[in-house]
Backbone as numpy.savetxt, mean C-alpha at the origin, in Angstrom:
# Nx Ny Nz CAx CAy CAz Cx Cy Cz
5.19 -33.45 3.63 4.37 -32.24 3.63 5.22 -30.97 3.63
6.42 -31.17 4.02 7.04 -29.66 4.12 7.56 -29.66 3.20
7.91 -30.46 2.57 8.78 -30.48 1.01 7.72 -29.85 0.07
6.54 -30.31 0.42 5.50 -30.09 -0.75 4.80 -28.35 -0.43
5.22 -27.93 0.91 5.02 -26.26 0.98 6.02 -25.62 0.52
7.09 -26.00 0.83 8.54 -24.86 0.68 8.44 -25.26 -1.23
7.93 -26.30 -1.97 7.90 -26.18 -3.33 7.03 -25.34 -4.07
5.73 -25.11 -3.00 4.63 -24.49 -3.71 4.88 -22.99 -3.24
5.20 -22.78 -2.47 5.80 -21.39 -1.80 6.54 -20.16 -3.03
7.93 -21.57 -3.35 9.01 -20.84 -4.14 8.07 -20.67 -5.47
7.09 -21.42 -5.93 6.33 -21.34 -7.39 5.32 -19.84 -6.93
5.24 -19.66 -5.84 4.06 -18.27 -5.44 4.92 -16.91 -5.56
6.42 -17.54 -4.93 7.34 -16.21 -4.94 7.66 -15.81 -6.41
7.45 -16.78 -7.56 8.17 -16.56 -8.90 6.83 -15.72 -9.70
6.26 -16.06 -9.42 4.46 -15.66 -10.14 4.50 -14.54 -9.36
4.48 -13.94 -7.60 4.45 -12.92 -7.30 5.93 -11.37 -8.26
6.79 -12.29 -8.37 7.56 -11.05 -8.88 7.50 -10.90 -10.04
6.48 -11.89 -10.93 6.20 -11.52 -12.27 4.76 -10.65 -12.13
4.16 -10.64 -11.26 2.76 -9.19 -11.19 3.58 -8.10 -11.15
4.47 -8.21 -9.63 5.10 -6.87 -9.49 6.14 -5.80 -10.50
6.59 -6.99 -11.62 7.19 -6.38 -12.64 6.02 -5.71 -13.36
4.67 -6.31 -13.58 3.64 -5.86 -14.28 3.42 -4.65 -13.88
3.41 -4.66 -12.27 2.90 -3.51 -11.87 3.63 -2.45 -12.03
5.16 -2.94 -11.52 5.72 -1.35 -12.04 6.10 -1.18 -13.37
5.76 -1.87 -14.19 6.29 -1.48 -15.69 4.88 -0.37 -16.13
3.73 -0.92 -15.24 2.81 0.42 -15.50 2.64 1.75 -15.19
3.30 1.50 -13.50 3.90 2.76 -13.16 4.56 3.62 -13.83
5.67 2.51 -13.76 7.03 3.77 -15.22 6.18 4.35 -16.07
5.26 3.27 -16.68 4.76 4.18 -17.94 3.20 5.57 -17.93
2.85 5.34 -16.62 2.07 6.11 -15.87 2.96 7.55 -15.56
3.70 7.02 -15.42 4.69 8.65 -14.52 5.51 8.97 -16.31
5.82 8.33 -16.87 6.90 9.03 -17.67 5.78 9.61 -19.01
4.14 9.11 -18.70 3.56 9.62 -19.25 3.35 11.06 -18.79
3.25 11.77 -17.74 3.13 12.86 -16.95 4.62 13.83 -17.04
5.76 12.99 -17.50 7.16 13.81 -17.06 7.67 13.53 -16.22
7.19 12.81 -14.93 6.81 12.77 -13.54 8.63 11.16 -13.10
9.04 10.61 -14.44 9.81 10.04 -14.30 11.29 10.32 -13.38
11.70 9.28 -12.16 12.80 9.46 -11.56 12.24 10.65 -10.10
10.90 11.01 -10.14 10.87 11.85 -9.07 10.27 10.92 -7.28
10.72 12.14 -6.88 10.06 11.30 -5.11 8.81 9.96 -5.30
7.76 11.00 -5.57 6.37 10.56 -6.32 6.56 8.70 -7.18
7.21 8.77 -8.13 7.74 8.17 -9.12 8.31 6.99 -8.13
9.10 6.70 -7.47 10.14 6.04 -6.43 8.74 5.63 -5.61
7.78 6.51 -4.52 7.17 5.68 -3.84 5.68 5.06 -4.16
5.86 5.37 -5.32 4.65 4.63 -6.27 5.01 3.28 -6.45
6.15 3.22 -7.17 7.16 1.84 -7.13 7.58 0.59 -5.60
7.10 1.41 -4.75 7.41 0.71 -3.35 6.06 0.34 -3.03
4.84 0.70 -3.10 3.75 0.54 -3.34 3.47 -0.78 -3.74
3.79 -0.98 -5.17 3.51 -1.87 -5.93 4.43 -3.08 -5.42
5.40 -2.65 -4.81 6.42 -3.67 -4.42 5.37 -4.09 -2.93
5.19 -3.41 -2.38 4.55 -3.95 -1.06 3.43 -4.39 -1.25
2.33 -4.05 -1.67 1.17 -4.85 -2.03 1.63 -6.19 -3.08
1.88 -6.33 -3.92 2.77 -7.80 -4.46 3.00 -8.69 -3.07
4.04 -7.91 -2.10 4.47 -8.88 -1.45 3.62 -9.69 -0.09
2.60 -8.23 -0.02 1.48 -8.78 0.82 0.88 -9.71 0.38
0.56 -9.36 -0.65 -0.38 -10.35 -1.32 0.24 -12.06 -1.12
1.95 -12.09 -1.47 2.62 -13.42 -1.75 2.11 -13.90 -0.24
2.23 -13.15 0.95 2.15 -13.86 2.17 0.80 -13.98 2.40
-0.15 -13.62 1.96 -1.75 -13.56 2.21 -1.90 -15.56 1.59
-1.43 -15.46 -0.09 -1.34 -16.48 -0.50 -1.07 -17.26 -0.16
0.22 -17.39 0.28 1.07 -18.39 1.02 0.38 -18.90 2.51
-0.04 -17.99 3.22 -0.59 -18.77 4.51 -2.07 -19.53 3.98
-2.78 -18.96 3.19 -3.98 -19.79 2.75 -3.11 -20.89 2.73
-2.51 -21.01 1.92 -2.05 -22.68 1.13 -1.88 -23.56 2.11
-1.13 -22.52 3.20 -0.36 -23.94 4.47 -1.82 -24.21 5.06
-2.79 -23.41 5.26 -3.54 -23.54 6.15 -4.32 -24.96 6.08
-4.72 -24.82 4.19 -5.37 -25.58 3.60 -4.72 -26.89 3.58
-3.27 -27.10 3.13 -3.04 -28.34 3.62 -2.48 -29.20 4.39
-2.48 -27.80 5.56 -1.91 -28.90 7.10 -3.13 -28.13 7.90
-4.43 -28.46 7.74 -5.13 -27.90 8.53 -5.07 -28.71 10.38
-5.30 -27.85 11.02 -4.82 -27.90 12.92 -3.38 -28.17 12.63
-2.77 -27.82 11.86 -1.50 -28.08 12.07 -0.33 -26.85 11.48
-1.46 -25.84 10.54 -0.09 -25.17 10.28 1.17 -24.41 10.71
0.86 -23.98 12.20 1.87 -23.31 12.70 3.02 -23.89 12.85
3.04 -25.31 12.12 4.16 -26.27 12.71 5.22 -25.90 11.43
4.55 -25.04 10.37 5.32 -24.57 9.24 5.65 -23.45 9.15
5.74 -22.63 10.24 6.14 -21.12 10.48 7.38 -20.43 9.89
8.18 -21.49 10.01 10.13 -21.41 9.37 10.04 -21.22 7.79
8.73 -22.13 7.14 8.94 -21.78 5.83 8.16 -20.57 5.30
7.31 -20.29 5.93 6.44 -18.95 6.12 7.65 -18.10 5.79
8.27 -17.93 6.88 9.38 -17.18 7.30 10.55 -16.93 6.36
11.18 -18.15 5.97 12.40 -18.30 5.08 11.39 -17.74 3.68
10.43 -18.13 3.30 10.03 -17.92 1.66 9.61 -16.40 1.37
9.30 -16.03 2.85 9.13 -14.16 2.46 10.37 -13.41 2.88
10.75 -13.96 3.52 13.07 -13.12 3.31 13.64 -13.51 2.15
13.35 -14.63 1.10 13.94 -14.37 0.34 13.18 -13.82 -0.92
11.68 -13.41 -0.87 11.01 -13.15 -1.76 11.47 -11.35 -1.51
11.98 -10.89 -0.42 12.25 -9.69 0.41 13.35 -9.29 -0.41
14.81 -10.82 -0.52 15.96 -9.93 -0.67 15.42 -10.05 -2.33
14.87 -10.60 -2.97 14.72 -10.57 -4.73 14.59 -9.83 -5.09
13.44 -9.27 -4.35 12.10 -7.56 -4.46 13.76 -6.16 -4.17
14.49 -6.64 -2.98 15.77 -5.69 -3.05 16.64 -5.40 -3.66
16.68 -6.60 -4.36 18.05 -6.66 -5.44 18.07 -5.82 -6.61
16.54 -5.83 -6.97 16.17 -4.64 -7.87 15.65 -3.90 -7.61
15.68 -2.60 -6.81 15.37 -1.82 -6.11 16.90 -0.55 -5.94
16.88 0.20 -6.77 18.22 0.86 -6.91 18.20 1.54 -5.24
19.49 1.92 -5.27 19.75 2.63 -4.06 19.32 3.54 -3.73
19.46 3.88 -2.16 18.29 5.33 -2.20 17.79 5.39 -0.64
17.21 6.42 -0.40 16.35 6.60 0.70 15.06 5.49 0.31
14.34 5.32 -0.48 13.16 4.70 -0.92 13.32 3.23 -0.69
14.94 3.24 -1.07 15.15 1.35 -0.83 15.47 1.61 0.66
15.67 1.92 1.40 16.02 1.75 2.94 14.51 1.82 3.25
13.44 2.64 3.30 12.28 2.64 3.61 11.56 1.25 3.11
11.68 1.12 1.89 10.92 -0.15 1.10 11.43 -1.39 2.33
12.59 -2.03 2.67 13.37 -2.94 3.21 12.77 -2.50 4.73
12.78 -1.27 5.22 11.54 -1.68 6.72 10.11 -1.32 6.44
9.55 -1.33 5.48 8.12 -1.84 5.68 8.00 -3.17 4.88
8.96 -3.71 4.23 9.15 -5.15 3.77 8.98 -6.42 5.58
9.75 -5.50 6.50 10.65 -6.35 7.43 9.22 -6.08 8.79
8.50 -5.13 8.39 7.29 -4.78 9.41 6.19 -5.94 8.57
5.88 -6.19 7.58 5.11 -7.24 6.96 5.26 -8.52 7.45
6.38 -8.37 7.25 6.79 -10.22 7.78 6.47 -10.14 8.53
6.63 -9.51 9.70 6.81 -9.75 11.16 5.47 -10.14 11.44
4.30 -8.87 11.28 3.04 -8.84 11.25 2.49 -10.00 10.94
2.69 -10.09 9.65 1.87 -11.22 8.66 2.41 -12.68 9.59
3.44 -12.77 10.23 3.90 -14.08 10.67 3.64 -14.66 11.82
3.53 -13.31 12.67 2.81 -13.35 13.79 1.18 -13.72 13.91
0.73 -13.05 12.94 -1.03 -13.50 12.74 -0.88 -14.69 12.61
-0.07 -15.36 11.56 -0.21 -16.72 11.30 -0.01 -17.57 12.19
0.74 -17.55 13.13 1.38 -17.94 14.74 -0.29 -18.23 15.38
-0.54 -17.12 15.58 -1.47 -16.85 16.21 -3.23 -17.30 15.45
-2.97 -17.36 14.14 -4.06 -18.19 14.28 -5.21 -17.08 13.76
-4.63 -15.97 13.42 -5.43 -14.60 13.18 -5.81 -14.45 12.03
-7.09 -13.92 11.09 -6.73 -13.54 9.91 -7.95 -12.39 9.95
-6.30 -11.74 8.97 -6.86 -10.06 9.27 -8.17 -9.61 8.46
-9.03 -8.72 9.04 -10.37 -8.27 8.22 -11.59 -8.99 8.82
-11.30 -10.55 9.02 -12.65 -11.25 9.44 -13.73 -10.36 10.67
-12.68 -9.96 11.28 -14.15 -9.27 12.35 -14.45 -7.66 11.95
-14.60 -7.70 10.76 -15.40 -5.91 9.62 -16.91 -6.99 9.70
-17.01 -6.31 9.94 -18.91 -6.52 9.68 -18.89 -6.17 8.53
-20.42 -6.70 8.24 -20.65 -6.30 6.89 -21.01 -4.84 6.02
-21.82 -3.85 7.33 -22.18 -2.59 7.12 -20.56 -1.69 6.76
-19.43 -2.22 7.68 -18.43 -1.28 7.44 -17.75 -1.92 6.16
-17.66 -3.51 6.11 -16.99 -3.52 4.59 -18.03 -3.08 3.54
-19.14 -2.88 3.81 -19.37 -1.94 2.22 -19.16 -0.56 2.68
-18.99 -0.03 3.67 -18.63 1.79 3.51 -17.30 1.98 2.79
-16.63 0.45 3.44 -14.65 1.14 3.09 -15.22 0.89 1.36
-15.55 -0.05 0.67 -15.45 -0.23 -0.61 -16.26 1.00 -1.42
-17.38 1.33 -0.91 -18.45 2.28 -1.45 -17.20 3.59 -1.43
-16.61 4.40 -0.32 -15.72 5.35 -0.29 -14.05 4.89 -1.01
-13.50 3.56 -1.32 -12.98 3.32 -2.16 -12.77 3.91 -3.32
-14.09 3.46 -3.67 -14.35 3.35 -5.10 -15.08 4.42 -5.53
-14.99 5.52 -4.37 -15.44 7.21 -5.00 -14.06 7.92 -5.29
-13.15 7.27 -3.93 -11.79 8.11 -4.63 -11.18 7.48 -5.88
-11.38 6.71 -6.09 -10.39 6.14 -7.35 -11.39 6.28 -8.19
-12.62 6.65 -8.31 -13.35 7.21 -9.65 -13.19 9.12 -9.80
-12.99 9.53 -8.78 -12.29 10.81 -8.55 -11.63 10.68 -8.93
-9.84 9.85 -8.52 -8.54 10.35 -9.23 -8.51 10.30 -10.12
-9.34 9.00 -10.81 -9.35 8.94 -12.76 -9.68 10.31 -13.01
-10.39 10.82 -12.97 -11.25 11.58 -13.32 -9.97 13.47 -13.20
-9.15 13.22 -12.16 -8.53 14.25 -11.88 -7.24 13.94 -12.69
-7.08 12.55 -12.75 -5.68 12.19 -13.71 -5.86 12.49 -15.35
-7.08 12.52 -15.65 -7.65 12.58 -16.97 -7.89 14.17 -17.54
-7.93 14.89 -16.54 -8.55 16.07 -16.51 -7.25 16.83 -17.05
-7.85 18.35 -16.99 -6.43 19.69 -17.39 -6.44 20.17 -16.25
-6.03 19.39 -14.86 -5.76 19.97 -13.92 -3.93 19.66 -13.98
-3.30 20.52 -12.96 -2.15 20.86 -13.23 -1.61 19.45 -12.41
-0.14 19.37 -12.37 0.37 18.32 -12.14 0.79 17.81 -10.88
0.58 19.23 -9.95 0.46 19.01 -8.54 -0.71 18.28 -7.99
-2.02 18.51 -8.75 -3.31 18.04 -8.20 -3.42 16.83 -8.59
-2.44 16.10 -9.98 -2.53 15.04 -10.27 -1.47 13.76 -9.12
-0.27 14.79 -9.20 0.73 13.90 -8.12 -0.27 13.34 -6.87
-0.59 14.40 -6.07 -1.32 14.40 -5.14 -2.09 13.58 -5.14
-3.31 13.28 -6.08 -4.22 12.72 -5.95 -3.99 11.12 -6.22
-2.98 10.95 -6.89 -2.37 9.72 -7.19 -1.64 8.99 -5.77
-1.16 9.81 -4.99 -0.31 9.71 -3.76 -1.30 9.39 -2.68
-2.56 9.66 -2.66 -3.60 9.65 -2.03 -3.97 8.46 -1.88
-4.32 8.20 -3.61 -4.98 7.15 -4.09 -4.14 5.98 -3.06
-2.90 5.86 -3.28 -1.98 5.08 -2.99 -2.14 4.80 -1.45
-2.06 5.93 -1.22 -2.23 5.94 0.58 -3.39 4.98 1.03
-4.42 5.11 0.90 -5.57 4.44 1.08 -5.65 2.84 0.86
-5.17 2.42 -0.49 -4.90 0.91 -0.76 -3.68 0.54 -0.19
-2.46 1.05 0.41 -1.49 0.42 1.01 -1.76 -0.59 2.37
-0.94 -1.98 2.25 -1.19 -2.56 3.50 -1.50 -1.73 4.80
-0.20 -0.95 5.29 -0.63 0.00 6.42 -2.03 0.45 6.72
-2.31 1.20 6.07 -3.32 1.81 6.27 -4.97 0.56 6.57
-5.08 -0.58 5.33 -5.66 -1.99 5.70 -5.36 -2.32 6.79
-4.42 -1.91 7.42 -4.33 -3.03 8.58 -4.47 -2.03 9.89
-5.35 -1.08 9.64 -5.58 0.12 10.77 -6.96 -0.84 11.15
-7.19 -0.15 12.59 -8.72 -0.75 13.46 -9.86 -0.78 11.89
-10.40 -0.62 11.83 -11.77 -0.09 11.21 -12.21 1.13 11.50
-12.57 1.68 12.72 -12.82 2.98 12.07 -11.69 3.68 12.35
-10.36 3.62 12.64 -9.08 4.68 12.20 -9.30 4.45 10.92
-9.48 3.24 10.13 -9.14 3.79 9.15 -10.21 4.34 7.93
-11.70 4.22 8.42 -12.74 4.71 7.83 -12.61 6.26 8.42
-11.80 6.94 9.10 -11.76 8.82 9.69 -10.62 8.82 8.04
-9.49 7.69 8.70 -8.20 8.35 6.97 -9.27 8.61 5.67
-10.10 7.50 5.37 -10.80 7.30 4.06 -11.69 8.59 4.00
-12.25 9.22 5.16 -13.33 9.97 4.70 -12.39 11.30 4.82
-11.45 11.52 5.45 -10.70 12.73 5.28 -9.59 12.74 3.45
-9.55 11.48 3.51 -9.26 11.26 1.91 -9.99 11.97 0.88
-10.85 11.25 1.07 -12.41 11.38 0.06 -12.30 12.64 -0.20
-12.45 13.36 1.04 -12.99 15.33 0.78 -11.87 16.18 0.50
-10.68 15.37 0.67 -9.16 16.02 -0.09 -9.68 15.62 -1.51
-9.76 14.87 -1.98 -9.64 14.70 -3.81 -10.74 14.90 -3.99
-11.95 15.51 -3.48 -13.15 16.05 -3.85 -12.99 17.91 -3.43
-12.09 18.15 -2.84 -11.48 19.70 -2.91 -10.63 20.21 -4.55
-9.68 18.34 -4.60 -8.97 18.49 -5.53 -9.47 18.63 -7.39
-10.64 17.82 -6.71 -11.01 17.60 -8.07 -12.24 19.14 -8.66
-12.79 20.14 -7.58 -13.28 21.10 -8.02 -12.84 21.61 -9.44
-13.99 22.27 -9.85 -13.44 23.13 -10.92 -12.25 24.04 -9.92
-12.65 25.28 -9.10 -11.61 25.79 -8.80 -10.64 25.55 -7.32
-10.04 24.74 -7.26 -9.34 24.20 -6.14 -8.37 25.60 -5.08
-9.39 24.86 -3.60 -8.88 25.93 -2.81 -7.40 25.44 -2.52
-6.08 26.32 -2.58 -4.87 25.76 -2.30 -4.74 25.30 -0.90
-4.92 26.78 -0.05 -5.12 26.93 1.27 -6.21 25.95 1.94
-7.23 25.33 1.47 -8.12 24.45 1.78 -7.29 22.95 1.90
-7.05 22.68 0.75 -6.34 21.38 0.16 -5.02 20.91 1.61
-4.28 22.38 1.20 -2.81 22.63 2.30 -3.33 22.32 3.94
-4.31 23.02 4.39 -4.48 22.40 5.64 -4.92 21.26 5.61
-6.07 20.55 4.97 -6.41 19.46 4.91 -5.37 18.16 5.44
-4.56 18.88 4.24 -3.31 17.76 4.47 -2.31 17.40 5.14
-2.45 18.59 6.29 -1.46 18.93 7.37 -2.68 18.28 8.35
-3.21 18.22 8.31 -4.64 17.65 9.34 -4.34 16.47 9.47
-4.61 15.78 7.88 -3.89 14.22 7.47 -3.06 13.70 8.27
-1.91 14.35 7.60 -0.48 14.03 8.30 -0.54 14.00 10.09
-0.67 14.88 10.56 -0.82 15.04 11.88 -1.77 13.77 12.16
-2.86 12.97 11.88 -3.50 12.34 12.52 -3.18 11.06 12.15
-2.36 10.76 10.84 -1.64 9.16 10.57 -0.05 9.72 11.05
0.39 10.57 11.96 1.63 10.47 12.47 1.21 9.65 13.87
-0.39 9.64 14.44 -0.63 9.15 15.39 -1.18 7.94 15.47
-1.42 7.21 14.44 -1.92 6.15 14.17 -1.40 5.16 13.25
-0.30 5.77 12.28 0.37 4.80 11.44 2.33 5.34 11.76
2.80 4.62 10.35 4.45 4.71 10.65 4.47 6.57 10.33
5.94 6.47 10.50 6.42 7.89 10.27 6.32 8.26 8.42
6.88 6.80 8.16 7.02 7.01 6.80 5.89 7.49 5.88
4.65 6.83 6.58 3.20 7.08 6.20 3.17 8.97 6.27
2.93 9.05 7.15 3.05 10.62 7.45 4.05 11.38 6.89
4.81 11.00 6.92 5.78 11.62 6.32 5.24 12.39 4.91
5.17 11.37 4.09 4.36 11.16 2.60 3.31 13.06 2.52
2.41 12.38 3.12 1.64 13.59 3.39 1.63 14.98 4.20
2.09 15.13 4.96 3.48 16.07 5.39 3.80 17.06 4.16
4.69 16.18 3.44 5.71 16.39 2.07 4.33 17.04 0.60
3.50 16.38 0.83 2.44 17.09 -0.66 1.61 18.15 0.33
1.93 18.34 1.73 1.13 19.37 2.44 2.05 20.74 2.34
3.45 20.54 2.18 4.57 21.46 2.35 4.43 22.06 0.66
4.26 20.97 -0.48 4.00 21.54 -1.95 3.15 22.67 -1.83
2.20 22.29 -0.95 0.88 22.71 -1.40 0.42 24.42 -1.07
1.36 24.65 -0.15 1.83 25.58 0.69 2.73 26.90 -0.27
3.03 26.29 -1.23 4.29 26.93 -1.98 3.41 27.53 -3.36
């Protein structure tokens, strides 16, 4: 049985870094469609795609053990373990140097931990959302990302597009998924009314700018630095 996980594992890690190439080969061509190529923006769009990929490989991967050592999988924790450090150093190896790769490599190393520990434990994340709040997060989802299309598509200038793209991002990142339920239904609805400021015909700057200093300030208290950070940084643009 362990021969037959650590085989199906390494076949999940090879299929996971062929999405994540998908994903950022769309990125590149998303940003270098804008100009937007080689910038901050550009870099943590790319870490994005790298971290959701890799969530996803460990989401996958514990189904599988679960399914076929059921009452028994924690007894496979080591390969849990070993198959997402090296799916970690692959995802690093191509990952040029940088502030972005030092950040990418600890929220790579906060996943594992998380994701390995649930599995320890027997946890799986989301099951206790009721049903009323998983349709609010999806219903407010799926207003901002019909917004950002809509602001990415538009002749709005390229700050409102960065932004709203950075947003977008914010919201679907593991972190933020893996907030209580309603921390993270306050982020989503303070989201929402940022890219519904953004997306006006005439966008208040000064509106937008505090908004996002509001943001920042309230995921410096509830998520990583790096999270905040992010928003912080398009609150300081916004300002200028």
């Amino acid at each position: 049985m362990r021969e037959r996980i650590r085989k199906r594992l390494t076949g999940h890690r090879a299929e996971t870094l062929e999405r994540i190439q998908h994903a950022v080969n769309k990125t590149k061509s998303t940003f270098s469609g804008f100009g937007r190529s080689n910038s901050g923006a550009y870099y943590r769009a790319i870490n994005e795609d790298n971290k959701t990929g890799f969530a996803e490989y460990m989401d996958q991967s514990i189904k599988f053990i679960r399914h076929a050592a059921p009452g028994s999988s924690a007894q496979y924790v080591d390969e849990l373990w070993d198959g997402a450090n090296k799916l970690k150093q692959d995802i690093m190896a191509k990952t040029p140097e940088g502030t972005t790769k030092v950040q990418l490599g600890e929220a790579l190393d906060k996943l594992i931990e998380r994701k390995v520990e649930d599995f320890e434990l027997g946890y799986v994340e989301g099951q206790a959302m009721n049903g009323t709040t998983h349709q609010t997060v999806n219903i407010i989802n799926s207003n901002i990302s019909n917004s950002v299309l809509q602001i990415t598509q538009s002749g709005k200038d390229t700050i409102s597009k960065d932004t709203a793209q950075q947003l977008e991002q914010l919201v679907n990142s593991e972190e933020i998924k893996a907030l209580p339920d309603e921390t993270r239904l306050d982020v989503l609805d303070q989201v929402s009314d940022l890219v519904k400021e953004i997306q006006a015909p005439t966008t208040d700057k000064g509106k937008v700018h505090r908004a996002l200093k509001r943001l920042g300030g309230f995921l410096s208290s509830v998520a990583s630095k790096t999270v905040a950070e992010i928003v912080t940084k398009l609150a300081v643009a916004w300002a200028t």
